[in-house]
N, C-alpha and C positions, 0 to 999 in steps of 0.2 A: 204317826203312821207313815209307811212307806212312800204312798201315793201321795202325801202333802209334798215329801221335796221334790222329788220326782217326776211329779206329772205334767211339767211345763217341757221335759225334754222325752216323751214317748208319742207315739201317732196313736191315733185313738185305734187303730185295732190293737196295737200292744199294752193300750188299759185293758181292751177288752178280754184278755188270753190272759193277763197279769192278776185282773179282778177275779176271773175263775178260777185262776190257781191258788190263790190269795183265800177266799171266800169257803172253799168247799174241798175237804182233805181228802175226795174220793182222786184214784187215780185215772187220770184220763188218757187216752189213749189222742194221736193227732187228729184223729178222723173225729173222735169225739167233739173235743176242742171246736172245731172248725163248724159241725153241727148245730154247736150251742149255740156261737157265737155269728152263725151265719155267715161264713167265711167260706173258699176255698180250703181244698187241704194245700195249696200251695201258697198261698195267703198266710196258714197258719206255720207252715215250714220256714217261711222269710218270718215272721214274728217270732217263732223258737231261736232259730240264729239268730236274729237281732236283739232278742232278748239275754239270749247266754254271752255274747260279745258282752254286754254292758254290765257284767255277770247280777242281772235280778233272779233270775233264776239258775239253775241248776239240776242236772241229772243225776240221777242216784242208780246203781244197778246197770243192768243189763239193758238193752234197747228190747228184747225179749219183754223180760220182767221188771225191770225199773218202773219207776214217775219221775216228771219233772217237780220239781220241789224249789219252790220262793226264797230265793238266801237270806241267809239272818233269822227263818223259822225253824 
């Protein structure tokens, strides 16, 4: 699984944004994210960038209408 090679070089809030996108194929929104996870939405804004740099995830669509989507799923 992803999270075996990986999770020695993420900060645990980007397990925790990585495990919710990972975990449950509904589309979330950042504010959601942040909700769940008990974050800032600016918290979750630095974890989206840091996440896409390292490219684990990715955007699909429109900032509108898109999700963010886990690479390799």
């Amino acid at each position: 699984m992803i999270n075996d090679t990986i999770s020695d070089d993420l900060t645990v809030d980007e397990k925790l944004v990585l495990d919710l996108l990972q975990k449950n194929g509904r589309k979330y929104t950042k504010q959601d994210m942040a909700d769940i996870v008990g974050k800032s939405l600016s918290t979750v804004n630095r974890v989206i960038k840091s996440l896409t740099e390292k490219a684990l995830i990715e955007r699909v669509g429109s900032n509108k209408t898109g999700y963010w989507r886990v690479a390799g799923k």
